[in-house]
MDAnalysis code that builds the backbone (N, CA, C; Angstrom):
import MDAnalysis as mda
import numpy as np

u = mda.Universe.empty(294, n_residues=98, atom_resindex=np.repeat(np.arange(98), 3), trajectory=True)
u.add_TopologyAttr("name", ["N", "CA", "C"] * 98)
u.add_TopologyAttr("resid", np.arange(1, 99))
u.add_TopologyAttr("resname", ["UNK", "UNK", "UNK", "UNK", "UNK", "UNK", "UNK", "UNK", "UNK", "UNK", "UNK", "UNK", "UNK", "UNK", "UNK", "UNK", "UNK", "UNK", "UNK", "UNK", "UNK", "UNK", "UNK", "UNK", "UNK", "UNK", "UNK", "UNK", "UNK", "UNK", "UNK", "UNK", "UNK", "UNK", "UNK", "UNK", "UNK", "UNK", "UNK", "UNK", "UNK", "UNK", "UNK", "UNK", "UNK", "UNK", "UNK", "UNK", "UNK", "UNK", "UNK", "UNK", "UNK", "UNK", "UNK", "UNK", "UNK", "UNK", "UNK", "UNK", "UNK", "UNK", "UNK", "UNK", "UNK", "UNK", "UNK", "UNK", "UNK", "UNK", "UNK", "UNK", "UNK", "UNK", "UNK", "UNK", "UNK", "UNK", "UNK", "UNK", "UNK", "UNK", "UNK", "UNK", "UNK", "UNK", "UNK", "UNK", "UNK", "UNK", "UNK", "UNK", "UNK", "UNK", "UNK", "UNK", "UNK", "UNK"])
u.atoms.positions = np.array([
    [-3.576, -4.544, -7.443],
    [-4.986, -4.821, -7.289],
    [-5.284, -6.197, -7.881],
    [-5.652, -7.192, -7.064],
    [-5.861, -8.497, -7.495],
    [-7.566, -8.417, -7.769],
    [-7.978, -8.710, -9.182],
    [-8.934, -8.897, -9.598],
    [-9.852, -10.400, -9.704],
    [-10.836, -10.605, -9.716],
    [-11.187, -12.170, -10.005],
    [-12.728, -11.973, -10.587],
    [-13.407, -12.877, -11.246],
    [-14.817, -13.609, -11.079],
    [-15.234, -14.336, -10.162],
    [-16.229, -14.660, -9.551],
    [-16.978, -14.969, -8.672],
    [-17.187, -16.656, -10.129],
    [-17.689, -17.237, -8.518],
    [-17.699, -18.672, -9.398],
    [-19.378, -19.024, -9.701],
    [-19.665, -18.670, -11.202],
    [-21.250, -19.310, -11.380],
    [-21.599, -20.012, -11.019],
    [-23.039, -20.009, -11.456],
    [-24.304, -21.035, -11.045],
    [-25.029, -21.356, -12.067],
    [-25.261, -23.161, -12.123],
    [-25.947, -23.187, -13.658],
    [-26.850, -24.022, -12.869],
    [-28.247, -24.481, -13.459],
    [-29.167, -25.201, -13.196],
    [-28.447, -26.759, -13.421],
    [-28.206, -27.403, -12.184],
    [-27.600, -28.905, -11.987],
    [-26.113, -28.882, -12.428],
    [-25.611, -27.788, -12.444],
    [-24.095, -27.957, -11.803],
    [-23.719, -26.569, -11.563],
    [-22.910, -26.972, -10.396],
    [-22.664, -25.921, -9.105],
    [-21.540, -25.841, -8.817],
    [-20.571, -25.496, -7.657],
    [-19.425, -25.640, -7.321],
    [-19.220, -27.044, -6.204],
    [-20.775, -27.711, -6.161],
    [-20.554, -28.698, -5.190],
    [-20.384, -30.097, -6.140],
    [-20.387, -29.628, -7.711],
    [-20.432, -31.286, -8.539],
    [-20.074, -30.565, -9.897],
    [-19.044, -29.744, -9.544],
    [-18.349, -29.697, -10.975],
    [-17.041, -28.400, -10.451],
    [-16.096, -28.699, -11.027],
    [-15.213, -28.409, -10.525],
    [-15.160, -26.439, -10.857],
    [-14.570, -25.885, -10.254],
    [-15.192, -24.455, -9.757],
    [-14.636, -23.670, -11.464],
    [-12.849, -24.217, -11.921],
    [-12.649, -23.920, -12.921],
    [-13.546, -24.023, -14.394],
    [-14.057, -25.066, -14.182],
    [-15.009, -25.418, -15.446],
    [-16.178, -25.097, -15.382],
    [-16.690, -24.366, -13.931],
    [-17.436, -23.443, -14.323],
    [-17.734, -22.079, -14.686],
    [-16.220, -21.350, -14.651],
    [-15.594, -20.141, -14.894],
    [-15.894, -20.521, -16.280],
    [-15.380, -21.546, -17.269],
    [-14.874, -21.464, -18.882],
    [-16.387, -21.649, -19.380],
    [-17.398, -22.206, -18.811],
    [-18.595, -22.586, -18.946],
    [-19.168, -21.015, -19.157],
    [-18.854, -20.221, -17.810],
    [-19.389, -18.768, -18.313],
    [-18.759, -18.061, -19.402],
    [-17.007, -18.059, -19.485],
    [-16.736, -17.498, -20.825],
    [-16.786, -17.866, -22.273],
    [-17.225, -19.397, -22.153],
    [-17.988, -19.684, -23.543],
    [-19.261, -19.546, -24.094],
    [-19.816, -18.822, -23.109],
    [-21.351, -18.328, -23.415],
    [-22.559, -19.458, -23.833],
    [-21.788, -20.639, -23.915],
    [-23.129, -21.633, -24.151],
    [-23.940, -22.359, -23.489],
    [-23.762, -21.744, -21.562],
    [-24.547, -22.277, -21.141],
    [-25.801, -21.223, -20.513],
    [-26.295, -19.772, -21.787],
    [-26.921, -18.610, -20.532],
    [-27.970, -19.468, -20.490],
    [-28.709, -20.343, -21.163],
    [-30.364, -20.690, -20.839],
    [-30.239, -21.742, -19.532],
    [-28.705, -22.199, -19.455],
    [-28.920, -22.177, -17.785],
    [-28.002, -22.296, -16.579],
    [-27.793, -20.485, -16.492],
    [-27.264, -20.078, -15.867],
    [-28.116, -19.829, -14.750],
    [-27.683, -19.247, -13.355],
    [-28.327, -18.741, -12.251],
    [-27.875, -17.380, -11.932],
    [-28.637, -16.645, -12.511],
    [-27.975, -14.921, -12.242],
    [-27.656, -15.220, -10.706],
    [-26.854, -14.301, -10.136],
    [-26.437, -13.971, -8.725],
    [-26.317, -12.129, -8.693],
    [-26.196, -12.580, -7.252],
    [-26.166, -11.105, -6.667],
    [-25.374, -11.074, -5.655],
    [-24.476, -10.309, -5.604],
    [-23.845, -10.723, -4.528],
    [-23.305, -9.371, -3.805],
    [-22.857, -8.861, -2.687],
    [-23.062, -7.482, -2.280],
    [-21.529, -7.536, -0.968],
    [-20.989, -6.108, -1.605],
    [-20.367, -5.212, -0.358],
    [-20.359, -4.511, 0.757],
    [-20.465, -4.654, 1.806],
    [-21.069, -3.304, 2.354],
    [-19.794, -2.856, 3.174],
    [-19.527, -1.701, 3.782],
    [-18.663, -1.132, 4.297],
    [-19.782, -0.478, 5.533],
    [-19.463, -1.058, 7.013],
    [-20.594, -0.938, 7.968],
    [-19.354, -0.784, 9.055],
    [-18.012, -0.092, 9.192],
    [-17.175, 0.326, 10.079],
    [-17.283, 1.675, 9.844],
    [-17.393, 2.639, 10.690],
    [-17.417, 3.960, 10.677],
    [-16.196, 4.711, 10.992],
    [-15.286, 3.739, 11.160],
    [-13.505, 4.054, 11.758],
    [-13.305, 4.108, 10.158],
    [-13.550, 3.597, 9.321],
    [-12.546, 3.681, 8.101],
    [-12.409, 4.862, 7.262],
    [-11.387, 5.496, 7.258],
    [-10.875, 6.424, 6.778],
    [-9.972, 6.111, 5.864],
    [-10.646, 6.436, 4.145],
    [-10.226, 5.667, 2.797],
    [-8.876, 6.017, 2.337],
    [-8.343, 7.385, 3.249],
    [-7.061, 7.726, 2.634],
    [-6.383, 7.071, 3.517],
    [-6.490, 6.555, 4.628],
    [-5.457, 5.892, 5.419],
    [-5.522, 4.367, 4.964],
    [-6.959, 3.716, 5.339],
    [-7.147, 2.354, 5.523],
    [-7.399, 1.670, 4.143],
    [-7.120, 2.663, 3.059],
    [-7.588, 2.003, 1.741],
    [-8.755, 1.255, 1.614],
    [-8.999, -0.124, 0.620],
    [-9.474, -1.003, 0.509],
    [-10.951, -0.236, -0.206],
    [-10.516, 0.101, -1.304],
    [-11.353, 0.763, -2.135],
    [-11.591, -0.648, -2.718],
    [-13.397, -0.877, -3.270],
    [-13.337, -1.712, -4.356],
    [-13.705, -1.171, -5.870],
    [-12.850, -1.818, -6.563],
    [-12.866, -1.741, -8.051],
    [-13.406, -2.865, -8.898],
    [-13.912, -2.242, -9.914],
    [-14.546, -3.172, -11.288],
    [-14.411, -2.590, -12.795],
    [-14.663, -3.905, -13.552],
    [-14.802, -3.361, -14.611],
    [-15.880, -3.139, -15.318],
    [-15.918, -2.187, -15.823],
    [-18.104, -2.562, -16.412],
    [-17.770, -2.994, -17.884],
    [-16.878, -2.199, -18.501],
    [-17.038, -2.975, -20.223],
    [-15.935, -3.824, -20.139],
    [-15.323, -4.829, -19.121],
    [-14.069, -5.748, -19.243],
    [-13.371, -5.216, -18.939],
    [-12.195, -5.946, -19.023],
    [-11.266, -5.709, -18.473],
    [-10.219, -5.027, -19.666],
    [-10.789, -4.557, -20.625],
    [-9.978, -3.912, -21.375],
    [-10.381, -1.999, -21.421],
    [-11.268, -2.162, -20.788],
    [-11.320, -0.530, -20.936],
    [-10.830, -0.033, -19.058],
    [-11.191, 0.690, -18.579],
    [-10.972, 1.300, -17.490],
    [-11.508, 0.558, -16.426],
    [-10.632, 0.843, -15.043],
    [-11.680, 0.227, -13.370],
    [-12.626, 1.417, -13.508],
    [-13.695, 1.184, -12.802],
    [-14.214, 1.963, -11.860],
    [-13.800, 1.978, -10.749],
    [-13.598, 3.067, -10.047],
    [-13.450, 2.723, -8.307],
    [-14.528, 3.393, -7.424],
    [-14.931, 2.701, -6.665],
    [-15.656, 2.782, -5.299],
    [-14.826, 2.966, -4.372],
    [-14.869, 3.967, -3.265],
    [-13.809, 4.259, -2.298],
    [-14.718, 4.044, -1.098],
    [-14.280, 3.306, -0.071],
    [-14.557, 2.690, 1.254],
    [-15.455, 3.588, 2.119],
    [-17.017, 3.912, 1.582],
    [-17.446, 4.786, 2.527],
    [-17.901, 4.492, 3.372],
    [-18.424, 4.909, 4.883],
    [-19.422, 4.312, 5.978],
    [-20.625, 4.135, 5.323],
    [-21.584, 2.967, 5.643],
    [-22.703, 3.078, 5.306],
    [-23.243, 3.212, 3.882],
    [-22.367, 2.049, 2.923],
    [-22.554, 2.042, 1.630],
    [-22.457, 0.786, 1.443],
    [-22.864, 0.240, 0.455],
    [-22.828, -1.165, 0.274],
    [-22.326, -0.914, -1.996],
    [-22.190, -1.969, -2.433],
    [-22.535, -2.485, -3.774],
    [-22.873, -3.649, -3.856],
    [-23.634, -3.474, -4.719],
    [-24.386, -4.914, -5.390],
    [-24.255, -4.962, -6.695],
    [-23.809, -6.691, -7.070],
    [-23.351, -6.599, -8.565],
    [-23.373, -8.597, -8.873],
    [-23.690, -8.641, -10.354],
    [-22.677, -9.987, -10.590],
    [-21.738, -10.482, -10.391],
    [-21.024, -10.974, -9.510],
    [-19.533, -10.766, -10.088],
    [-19.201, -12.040, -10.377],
    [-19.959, -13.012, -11.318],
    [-19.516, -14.150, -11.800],
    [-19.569, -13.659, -13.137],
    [-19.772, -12.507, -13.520],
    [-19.220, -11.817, -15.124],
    [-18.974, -10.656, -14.885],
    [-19.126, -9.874, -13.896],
    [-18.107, -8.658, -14.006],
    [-16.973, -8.669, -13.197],
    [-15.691, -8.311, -14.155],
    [-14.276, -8.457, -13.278],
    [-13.931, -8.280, -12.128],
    [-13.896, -8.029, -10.842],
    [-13.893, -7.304, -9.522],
    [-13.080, -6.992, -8.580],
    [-13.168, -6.275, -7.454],
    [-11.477, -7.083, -6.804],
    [-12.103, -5.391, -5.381],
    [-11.147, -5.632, -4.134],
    [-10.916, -4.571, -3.463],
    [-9.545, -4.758, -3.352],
    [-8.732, -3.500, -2.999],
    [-7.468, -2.609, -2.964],
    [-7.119, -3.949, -1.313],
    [-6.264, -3.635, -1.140],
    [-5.560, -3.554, 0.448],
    [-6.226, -3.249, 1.502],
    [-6.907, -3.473, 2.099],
    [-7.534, -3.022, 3.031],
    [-6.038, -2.558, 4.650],
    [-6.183, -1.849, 5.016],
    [-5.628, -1.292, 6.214],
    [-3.549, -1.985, 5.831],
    [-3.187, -1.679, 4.601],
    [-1.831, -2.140, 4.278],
    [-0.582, -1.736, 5.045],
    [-0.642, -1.223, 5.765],
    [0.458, -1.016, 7.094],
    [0.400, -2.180, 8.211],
])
């Protein structure tokens, strides 16, 4: 399961004028929240063929880091998530791995 962060948003630097890494370390040094740009950013699963024990591609997160447990979300029709994910860990499974 390949996990990642989503790349922040700060008030006057972005991913279009500062390089995408330094704005990852920017979020894990915590000194820029007064100006950050919350995001939202969303899943949806809108194929009605997918069948989660065959086609996988469950998505997973972490809610307290990446040191305690995933959560998993399993690939339903007609479900979506919505989340940060420029601070919460994230990732989906394999989708259709055969």
């Amino acid at each position: 399961m390949a996990s990642h962060l989503d790349v922040p948003w700060y008030w006057g630097a972005s991913r279009f004028n500062i390089p995408q890494w330094l704005l990852v370390a920017m979020e894990q040094s915590q000194l820029f929240k007064e100006e950050r740009v919350r995001q939202s950013q969303g899943v949806a699963y809108l194929h009605s063929w997918v069948d989660p024990k065959v086609d996988e591609g469950a998505f997973f997160f972490y809610p307290n880091g990446t040191e305690g447990p995933a959560e998993v979300i399993p690939p339903t029709f007609n479900t979506a998530i919505v989340l940060d994910g420029s601070v919460i860990v994230h990732g989906v499974d394999t989708f259709r791995p055969w």
